[in-house]
N, C-alpha and C positions, 0 to 999 in steps of 0.2 A: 486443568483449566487455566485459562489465561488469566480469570479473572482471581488476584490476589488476593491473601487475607491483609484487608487494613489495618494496623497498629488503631491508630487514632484516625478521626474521623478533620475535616480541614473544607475551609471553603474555597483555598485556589490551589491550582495544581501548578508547581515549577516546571516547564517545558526544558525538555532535555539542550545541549549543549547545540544540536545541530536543530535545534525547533524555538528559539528564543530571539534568533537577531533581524529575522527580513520582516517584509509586510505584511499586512493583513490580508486577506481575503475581500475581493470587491461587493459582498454585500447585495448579488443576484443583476451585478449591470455583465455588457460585454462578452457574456456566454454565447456557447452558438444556439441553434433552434433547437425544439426538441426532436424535431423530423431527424436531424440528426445522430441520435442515438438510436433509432429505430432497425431493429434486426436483432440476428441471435450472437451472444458473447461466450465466448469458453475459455479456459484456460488452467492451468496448474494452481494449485494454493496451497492454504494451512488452514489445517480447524482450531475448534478451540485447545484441543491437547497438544498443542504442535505437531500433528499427524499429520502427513501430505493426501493430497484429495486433489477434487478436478471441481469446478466453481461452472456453473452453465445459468445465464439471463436469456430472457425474451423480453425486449423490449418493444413499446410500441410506439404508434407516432406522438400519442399524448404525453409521453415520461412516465407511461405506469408497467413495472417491471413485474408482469404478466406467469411468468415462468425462474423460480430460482430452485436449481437442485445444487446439491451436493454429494459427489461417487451416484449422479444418478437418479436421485433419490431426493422426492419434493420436500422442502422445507419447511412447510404450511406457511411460509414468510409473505403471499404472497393475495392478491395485488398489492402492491410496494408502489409510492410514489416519491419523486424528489423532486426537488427545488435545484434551480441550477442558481448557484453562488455569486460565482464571479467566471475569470476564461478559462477554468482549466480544474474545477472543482463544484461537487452538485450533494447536496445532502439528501439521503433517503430518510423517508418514514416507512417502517413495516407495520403491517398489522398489530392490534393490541395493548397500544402502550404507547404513549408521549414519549417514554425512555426510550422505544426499541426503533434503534438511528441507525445509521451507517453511510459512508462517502461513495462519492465514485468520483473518480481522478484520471483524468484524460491528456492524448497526447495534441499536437497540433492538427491533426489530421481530424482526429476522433474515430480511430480505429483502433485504437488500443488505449485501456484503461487499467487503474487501480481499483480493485474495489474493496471496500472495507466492511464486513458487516460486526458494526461496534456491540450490538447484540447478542449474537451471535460467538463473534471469536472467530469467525472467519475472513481471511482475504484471499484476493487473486489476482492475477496476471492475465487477462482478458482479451483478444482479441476475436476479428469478423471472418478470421480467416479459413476455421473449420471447427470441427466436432471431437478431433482425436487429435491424441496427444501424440507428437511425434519423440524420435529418439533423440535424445541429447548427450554432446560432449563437454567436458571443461574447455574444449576451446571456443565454445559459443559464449563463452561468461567473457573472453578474453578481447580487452578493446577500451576506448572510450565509451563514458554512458554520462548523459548529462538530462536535468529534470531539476524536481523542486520534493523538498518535504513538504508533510503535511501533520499536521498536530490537531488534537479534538480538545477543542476551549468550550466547555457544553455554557461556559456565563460571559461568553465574549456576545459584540453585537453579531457575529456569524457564528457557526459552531465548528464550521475548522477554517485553521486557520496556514494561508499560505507562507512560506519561508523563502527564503532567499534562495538562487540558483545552487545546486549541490553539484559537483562532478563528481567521477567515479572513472579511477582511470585503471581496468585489472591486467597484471603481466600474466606472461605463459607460466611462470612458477607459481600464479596464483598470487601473491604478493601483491597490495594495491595502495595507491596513493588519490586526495581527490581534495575538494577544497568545500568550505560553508561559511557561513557568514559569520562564522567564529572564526575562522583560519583554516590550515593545511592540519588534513589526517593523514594516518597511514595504517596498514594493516592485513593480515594476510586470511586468504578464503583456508577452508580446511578442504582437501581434494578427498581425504578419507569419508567425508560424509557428504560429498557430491552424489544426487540420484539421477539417474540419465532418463530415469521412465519421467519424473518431472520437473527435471530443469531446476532442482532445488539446490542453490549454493550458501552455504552459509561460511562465519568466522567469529574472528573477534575487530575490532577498534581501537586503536589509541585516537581519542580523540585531542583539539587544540587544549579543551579544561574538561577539570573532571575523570573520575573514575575508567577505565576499560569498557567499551560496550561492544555487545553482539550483534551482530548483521546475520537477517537472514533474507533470500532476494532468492523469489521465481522468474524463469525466461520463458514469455511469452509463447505460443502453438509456432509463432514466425520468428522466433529470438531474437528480434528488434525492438522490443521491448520488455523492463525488470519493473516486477514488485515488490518490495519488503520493507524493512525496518531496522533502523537502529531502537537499543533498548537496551538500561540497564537490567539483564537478567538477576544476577546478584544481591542485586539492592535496589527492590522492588520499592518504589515511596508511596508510590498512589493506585498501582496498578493498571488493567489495561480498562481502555486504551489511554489515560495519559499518562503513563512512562513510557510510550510507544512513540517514536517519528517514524510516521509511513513517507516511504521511497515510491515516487513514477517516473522512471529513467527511461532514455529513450537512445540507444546506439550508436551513435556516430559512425559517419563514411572511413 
């Protein structure tokens, strides 16, 4: 499970290194319509175990996420509705529970998103562009990738919150350099536990401050766009999702 054992119990969570320096989140102005997210989403993810899985929404024109499976398989999570935030972030509510939240993280187009289910333990790599997973190589990871984090402040006046621009810039050795509003990172993907059925690359981090952190990042059904997260694995303080910065990068030309 993602979700850690707490030591001690605390009323604010410290945002990691790359989730502490940019803005806030706009507070539900500047989003698009909701017509706009309307249609079927799929893509590669993580469940709660860190297993890889395949994340599938129906959306419809009201913002009520109609259809959420996982490997296929319904979630009972659903009718699900969300608030859209500000331009480029929308918070869900599932069934069941004030507690049971989760994001969705969109690119400029609004065809490909992050989706987060904070409930759950699952996220994904989402696009409009089909139902199956295609094949993937390490060289689709290889390139410029540029986006925003995202952090969950569940006592902020929004509940995530947005960061400053992140780059991601990865070489053909896999080796990556990229910037945040702390400064210049660097760090290399691990090609040994690259999966080609879903797009799954992970590594470690040197971040500008602070401890070593892990990266793990899905490429989209169209590999133009990545989902994932920095985190310290190691030295869990709060758990998920706030020792989590979710990643929505988006490929550059």
């Amino acid at each position: 499970m993602k979700r850690f054992t707490l030591v001690i119990m605390v009323l604010m969570a410290l945002p990691l290194a790359f989730a502490c320096g940019g803005g806030g989140g706009g507070g539900g102005t500047g989003g698009p319509a909701l017509t706009a997210f309307e249609g079927d989403w799929f893509g590669p993810g993580e469940d709660d175990g860190f297993g890889l899985t395949d994340i599938f929404l129906s959306i419809n024109d009201s913002g009520t996420i109609t259809i959420y499976e996982q490997d296929g398989a319904g979630t009972g999570l659903t009718p699900a509705t969300f608030v859209v935030e500000d331009a480029s972030s929308a918070l869900i509510t599932f069934p069941g529970g004030a507690d049971r939240e989760g994001g969705l993280f969109w690119d400029d187009t609004v065809t490909h998103m992050l989706f987060v289910d904070t409930w759950s333990g699952y996220i994904g790599a989402l696009d409009k562009s089909t139902d199956v997973l295609p094949s993937y190589a390490t060289t689709d990871a290889v390139g410029t990738w540029s986006g925003y984090a995202y952090y969950f402040d569940a006592l902020g006046s929004v509940d995530w919150e947005k960061d400053s621009p992140v780059t991601l810039t990865i070489a053909a050795d896999l080796t990556f350099t990229g910037t945040s509003p702390d400064g210049p990172f660097t760090g290399t993907m691990n090609a040994a536990i690259f999966n080609s059925s879903y797009g799954h690359i992970a590594g470690t981090v040197t971040p500008p401050v602070g401890p070593e952190l892990v990266t793990s990042m899905y490429l989209s059904p169209d590999k133009t766009f990545a989902a994932g997260y920095f985190v310290y694995l190691e030295t869990p303080v709060y758990g998920w999702p706030w020792d989590y910065s979710f990643l929505a990068l988006t490929k550059q030309p």
